[in-house]
Residue, then its C-alpha position, 0 to 999 in steps of 0.5 A: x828542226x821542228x823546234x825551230x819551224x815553229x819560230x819560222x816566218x810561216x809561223x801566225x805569230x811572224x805571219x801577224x808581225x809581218x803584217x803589222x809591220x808591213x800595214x805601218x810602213x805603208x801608212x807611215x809612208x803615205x801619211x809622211x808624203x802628205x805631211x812632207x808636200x803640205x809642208x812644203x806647200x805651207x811654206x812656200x806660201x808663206x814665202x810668197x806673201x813675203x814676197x809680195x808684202x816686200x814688193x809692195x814696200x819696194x814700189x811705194x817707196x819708188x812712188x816719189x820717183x815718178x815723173x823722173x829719169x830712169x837714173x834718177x829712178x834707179x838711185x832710189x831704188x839703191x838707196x832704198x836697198x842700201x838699208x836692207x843688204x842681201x844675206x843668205x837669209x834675207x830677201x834678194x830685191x831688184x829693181x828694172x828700169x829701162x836703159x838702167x842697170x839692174x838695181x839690186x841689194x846682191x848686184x852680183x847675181x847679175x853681173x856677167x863674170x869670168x869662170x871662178x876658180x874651180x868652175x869650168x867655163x861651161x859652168x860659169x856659162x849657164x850660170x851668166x845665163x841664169x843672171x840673164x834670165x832675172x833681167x827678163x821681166x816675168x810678172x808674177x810668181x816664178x822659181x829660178x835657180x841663181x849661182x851661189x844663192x840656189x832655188x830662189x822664189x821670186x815675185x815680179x811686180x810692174x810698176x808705172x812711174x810717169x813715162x817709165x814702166x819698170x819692175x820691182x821684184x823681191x826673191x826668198x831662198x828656198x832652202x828653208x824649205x828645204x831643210x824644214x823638209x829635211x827635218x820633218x824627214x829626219x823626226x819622222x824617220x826617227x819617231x816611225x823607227x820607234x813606233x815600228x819597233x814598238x808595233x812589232x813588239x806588240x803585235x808578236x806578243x799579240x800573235x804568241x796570245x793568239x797562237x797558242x790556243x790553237x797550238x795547244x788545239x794541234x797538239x790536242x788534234x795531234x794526240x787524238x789522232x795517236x789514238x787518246x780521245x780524252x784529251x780536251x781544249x780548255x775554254x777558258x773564263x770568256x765563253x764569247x769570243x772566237x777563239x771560246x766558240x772554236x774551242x767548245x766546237x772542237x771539244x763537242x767534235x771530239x765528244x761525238x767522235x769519242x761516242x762514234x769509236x765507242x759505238x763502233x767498237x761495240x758495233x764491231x763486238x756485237x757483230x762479231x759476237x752475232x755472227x760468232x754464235x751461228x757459226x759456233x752452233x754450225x760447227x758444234x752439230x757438224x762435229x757431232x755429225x761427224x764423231x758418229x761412224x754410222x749417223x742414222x739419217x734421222x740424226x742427219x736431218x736434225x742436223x741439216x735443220x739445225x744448220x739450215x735454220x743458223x745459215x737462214x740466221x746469217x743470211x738475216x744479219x748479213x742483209x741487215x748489215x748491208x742495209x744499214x750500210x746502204x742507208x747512209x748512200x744517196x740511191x738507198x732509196x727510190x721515192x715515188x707516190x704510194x697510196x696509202x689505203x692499198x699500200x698499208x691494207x696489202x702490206x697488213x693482211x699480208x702480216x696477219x699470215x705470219x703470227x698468231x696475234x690480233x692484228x688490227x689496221x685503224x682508219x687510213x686517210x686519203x691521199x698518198x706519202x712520197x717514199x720508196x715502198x719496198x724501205x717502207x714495207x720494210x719498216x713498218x714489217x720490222x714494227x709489226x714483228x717487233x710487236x709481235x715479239x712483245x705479245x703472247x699468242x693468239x690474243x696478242x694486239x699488234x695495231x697501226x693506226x696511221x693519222x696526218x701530223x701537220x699540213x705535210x707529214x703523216x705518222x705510222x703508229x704500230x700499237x702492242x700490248x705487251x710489257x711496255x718499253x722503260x722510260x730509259x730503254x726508249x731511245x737506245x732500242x733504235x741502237x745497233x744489237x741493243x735488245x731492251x730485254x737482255x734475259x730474251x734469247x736470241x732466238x725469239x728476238x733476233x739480232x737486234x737490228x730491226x728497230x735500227x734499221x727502222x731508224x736508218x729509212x725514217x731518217x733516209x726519207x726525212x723524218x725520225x722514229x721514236x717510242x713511248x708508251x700506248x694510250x691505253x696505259x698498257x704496251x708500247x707504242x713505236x712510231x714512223x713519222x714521214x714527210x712527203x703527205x700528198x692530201x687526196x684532192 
């Protein structure tokens, strides 16, 4: 069945072909009603300047007559017919002088006769009555429908001749017409047939061209979602076109989610493995604590310090984690003004408590930054401790400078000089659990979440963090770039 659904109407290639098809016979239609009433137009135009080049011939050969009696005026008129007798397809001519019977080179249409074998009188009666509307003159143009002749286009053309008015008319079957009709009916019917055969053919065969790069996307799309992330669309030699871009797209989408999974399973052992190890050390002292019949209450102490101190440790990651989680939510943050000169000075000296280093707080500018303080406050003491981390005691320089970049941005700056950080460890210490140095334990460098946490606000208000090396030549720089800068007027 599902073989079969890909051959279905549901299918592009069917959907293309139906509309291909549909898109000609439309056009096909519209375009035939033209040419079919043009023709017919063309025709019966035609048909009229014969007609009236016939009347014209029929009234100058009368102009002899003129000043005659009207059975005088009617034999011409015979004589002249007599010359050119009626055929299924040739001119009827007639001619109506007054008091006269009709002149006529078919005489018949315009007798009144008894029904024919075959005709009920009903029939036979609207057909005397056709006849007797031929004899009513009607100048002009006209189209009347005559026993045995059928459609027949007629011109009536009055005519004076001395005392006498008559009528000189001539009258043309229209069944040429109607069998041009027919044929240009029938070709078209034929060449359109062949056309539309020819069309859908190839607007299949143009829809299977179309279709298969994106069948070959779902079965792609279908064995990412089983799992297997290195399958990719081929793109093929022209990079340009639609089907190239959609494809580069999809495989730069499966590109990112490959470096998503990979980055969440290695979120997912880290965290496993952070928390794993508190949980290992409280275990360890509590059967340690247990194993003795009689502990001293020295030895419960140094247990209740140790488990206390890796209980503290959970409590860090957990709310390290959780804020990472919130920082991808829209109320992670509540923005207000923050003056700059009381904020950082309060926040700074309150730093210098917790650390024996040489904390320095370069010149502030005036004015304040849009942002939520507490995730700031956050930010900037995860840059301080983590300068604090790189510096030996007591002499170690943790600095911020803070300084305007642009019209609307400003920049937070925490200066060390310690170590440095490489040049390929500058990008990936913003990473979840990623510590530049892996020979530190952690217990003097934590879980390794504060400079991603760092990451998570900058990018929460806007703006991005990034590290290099300081100015000096020695240490580290990591930067805190925001919008939001409100000069002080």
């Amino acid at each position: 069945m599902r073989a079969l659904s890909r051959f279905g109407p549901t299918s592009l290639r069917w959907r293309l072909t139906l509309w291909v098809a549909t898109l000609l016979l439309v056009s096909a239609a519209a375009v035939f009603a033209v040419i079919y009433a043009d023709t017919g137009s063309e025709l019966r135009r035609q048909i009229d300047q014969d007609l009236a080049g016939d009347t014209s011939q029929l009234a100058q050969a009368l102009r002899p007559s003129a000043g005659q009696d009207g059975r005088r005026i009617a034999g011409v008129a015979m004589r002249y017919m007599s010359g050119q007798p009626y055929t299924a397809t040739s001119t009827l001519l007639f001619v109506l002088v007054p008091g006269q019977p009709t002149a006529s080179n078919h005489p018949e249409v315009f007798g009144t006769r008894t029904a024919e074998e075959g005709e009920t009188s009903a029939q036979q009666a609207e057909e005397n009555e056709a006849a007797r509307k031929l004899v009513s003159p009607r100048p002009g143009y006209s189209t009347e429908h005559v026993a045995d002749v059928g459609a027949l286009r007629i011109h009536e053309r009055p005519l004076r001749l001395g005392g006498f008015h008559v009528v000189v008319a001539a009258g043309e079957p229209l069944a040429s017409v109607e069998r041009a009709q027919h044929g240009l009916a029938g070709a078209f019917v034929l060449a359109g047939a062949l056309v539309l055969a020819i069309a859908l053919i190839a607007s299949y065969m143009a829809g299977a061209r179309v279709s298969a790069p994106l069948r070959r996307m779902a079965q792609v799309a279908a064995r990412v979602d089983a799992g297997e992330l290195s399958p990719r669309m081929e793109v093929g030699r022209e990079r340009r076109g639609e089907l190239a871009i959609l494809a580069e797209a999809f495989n730069h989408m499966l590109d990112r989610l490959t470096h998503a999974f990979i980055r969440q399973r290695e979120f997912v052992a880290d965290a496993s493995h952070e928390l794993r190890t508190p949980l290992t050390v409280i275990r360890g002292q509590l059967e340690v604590l247990a194993a003795q019949n009689e502990p001293t209450a020295a030895e419960v102490r140094r247990v209740e310090e140790v488990v206390s101190a890796e209980i503290g440790r959970l409590d860090r990651l957990v709310e390290d984690l959780l804020l990472l989680a919130q920082a991808e939510q829209g109320d992670f943050l509540r923005p207000q003004a923050i003056p700059l000169r009381p904020f950082l000075s309060e926040l700074w000296h309150g730093l210098e408590l917790t650390a024996s280093r040489r904390f320095e707080l370069g010149p502030v500018p005036d004015g304040a930054v849009r942002g939520d303080p507490d995730r700031l406050a956050q930010a900037l003491r995860n840059l301080a401790r983590n300068a604090v981390e790189h510096t030996a005691a007591p002499t170690g320089l943790v600095r911020l400078e803070v300084g305007r970049v642009g019209q609307e941005r400003i920049r937070f700056a925490v200066v060390d000089d310690g170590a440095g950080i490489p040049l390929n460890e500058r990008e990936r210490i913003f990473e979840r659990f990623h510590r530049a140095d892996a020979a530190r334990s952690r217990n003097s460098g934590g879980a390794g979440l504060g400079l991603a946490i760092v990451r998570a606000i900058a990018e929460a208000h806007g703006g991005f963090a990034r590290a290099g090396p300081a100015a000096s030549g020695r240490g580290a720089v990591v930067e805190l770039i925001l919008p939001g800068y409100e000069p002080e007027m």
